[in-house]
C-alpha positions in Angstrom: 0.0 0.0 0.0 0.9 3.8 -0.7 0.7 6.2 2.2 -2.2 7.5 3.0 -1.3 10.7 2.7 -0.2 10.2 -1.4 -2.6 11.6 -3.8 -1.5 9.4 -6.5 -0.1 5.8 -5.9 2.6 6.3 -8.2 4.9 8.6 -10.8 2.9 7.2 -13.2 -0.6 8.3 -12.1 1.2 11.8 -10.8 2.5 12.1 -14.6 -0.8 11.5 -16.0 -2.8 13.7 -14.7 -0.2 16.3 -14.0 2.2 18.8 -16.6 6.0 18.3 -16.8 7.2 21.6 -16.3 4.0 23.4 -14.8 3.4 21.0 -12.1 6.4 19.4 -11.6 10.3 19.4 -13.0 12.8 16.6 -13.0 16.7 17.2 -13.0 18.9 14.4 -13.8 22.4 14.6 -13.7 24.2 11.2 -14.9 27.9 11.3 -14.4 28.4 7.6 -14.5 29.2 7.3 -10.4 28.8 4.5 -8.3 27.1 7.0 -5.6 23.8 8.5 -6.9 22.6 11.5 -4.8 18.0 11.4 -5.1 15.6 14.4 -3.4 12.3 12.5 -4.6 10.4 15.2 -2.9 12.2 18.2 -3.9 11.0 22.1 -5.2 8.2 22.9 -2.8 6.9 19.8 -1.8 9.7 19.9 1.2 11.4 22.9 1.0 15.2 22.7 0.7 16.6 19.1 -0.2 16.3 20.2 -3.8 19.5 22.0 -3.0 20.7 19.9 -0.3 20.9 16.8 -2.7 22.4 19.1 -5.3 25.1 20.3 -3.0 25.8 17.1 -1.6 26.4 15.3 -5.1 29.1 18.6 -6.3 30.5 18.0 -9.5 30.8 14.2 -9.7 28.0 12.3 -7.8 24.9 10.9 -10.1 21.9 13.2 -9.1 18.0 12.7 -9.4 15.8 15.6 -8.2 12.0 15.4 -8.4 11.0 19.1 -7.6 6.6 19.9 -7.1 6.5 23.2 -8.4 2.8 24.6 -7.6 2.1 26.6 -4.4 -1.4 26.0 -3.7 -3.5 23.9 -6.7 -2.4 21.2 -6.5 -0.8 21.5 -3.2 2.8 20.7 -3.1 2.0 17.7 -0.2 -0.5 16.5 -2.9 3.3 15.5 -5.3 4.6 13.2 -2.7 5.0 9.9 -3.6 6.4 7.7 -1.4 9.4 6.4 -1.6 8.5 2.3 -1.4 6.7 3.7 -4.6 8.9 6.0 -6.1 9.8 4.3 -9.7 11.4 6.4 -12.3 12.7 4.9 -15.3 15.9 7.3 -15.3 16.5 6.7 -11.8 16.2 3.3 -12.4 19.2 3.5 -14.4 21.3 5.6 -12.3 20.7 3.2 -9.1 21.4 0.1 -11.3 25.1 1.7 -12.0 25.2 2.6 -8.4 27.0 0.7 -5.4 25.1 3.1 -3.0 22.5 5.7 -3.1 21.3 9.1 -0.5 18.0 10.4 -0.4 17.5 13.8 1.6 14.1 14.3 3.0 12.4 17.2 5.0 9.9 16.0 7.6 8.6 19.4 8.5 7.8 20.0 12.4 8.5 16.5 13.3 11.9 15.2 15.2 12.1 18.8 16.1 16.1 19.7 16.2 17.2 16.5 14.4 17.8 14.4 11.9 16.9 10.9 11.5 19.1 8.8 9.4 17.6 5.1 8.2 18.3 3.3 5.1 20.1 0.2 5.0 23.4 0.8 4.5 24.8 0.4 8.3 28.3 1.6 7.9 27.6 4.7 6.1 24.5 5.6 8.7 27.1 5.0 11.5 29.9 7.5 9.9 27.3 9.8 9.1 25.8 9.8 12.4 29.6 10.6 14.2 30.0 13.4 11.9 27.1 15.2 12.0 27.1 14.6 15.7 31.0 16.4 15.4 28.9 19.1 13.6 26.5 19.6 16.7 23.5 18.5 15.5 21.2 15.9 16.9 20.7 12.4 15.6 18.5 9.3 15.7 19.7 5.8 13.9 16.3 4.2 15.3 13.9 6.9 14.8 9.8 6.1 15.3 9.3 6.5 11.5 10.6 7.2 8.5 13.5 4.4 8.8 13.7 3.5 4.9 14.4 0.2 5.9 12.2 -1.1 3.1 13.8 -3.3 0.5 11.1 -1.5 -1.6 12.6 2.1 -0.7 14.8 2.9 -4.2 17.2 4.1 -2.1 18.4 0.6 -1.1 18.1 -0.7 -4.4 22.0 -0.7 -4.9 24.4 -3.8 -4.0 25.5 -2.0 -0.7 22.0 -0.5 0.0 21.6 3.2 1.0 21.3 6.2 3.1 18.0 8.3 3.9 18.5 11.9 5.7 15.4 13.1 7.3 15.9 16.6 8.2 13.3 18.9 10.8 12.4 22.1 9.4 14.3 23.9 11.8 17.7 22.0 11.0 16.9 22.4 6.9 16.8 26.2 7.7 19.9 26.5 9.9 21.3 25.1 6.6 20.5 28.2 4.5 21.8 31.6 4.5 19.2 33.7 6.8 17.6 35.6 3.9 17.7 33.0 1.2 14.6 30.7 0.3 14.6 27.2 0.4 13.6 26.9 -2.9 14.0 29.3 -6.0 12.0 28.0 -8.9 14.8 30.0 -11.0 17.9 28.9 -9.4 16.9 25.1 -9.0 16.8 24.0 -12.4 19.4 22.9 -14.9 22.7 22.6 -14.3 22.5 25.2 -11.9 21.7 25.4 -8.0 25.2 23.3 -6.7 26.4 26.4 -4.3 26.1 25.7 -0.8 23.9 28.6 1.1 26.3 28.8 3.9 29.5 27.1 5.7 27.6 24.7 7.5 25.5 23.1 4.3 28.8 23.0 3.0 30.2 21.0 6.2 27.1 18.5 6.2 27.5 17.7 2.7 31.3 16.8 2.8 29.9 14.6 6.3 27.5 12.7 3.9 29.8 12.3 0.9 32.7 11.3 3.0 30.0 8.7 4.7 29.4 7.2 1.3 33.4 7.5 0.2 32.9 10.1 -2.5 
């Protein structure tokens, strides 16, 4: 089953009653890696791991951004799909060349303060956990939900699974410069959108890249 809270059960349904580029954008970024960096949930569905991913994959990492681009009709909750249901033919290909794949999340007021880091791929959760923890922030490797601990979850689709980065909204802003927006419909598309908002996005995303061995 799909989460209750998904409008459509898959990318499929969302594409066919929904308009690429009006509704929704996908960026793709294939570089032929063995790490591929995903925000399935990017633009304005949760604000800010459009350009988290981006960041976090630099110049080198595969990249896979879904971005919701509308702001009230339809809602940007009403583009989540979730991730046990998240097929993408593109993406397929990118996790099929991949040894191990990151998804960044938001998870709005929940886990207030912290991240939660699931996924299956144990050593890179535990690496990433000691960092970030070196960084100050707080953590939780058995959070109540949002575990990605599916063997559905694309993210552990790769030989040596993956890594899912739930992020509060009050860590995804500390993240950003103060005046800058969490997502720029300009900015975030293309090629562009790669610049880290401040020091500390730039310290989490060496944390998560050095976790994975970019």
């Amino acid at each position: 089953m799909y989460s209750n809270q998904d409008r459509y059960k898959d990318l499929s349904e969302l594409r066919a009653r929904l308009r690429s580029g009006k509704h929704f954008r996908i960026r793709t970024l294939d570089r032929k890696s063995k790490i591929t960096v995903v925000s399935p949930h990017g633009g304005r569905i949760e604000p800010g791991s459009s350009r988290l991913a981006r960041v976090i994959a630099g110049d080198d990492l595969n990249f896979f951004d879904f971005q919701g681009l509308t702001r009230f009709f339809p809602r940007p909750v009403d583009l989540h799909v979730t991730s046990t249901r998240f097929r993408d033919e593109i993406l397929d290909r990118l996790l099929a060349q991949s040894l191990t794949a990151v998804s960044i999340h938001g998870m709005g007021t929940e886990g207030k303060g912290q991240i939660w880091i699931g996924g299956l791929n144990q050593e890179a959760k535990s690496l990433v956990a000691a960092s970030l923890v070196g960084l100050g922030f707080a953590v939780d490797c058995d959070s109540p939900k949002y575990r990605g601990r599916s063997p559905n979850n694309f993210v552990n689709f790769p030989p040596q699974k993956g890594l899912q980065l739930e992020l509060s909204d009050d860590v995804m802003r500390s993240l950003f410069a103060p005046h800058d927006r969490l997502f720029d419909r300009r900015l975030e598309q293309g090629q562009q959108g790669s610049q880290a908002s401040n020091i500390l996005m730039s310290k989490f995303a060496h944390a998560v890249r050095l976790a994975v061995g970019a």
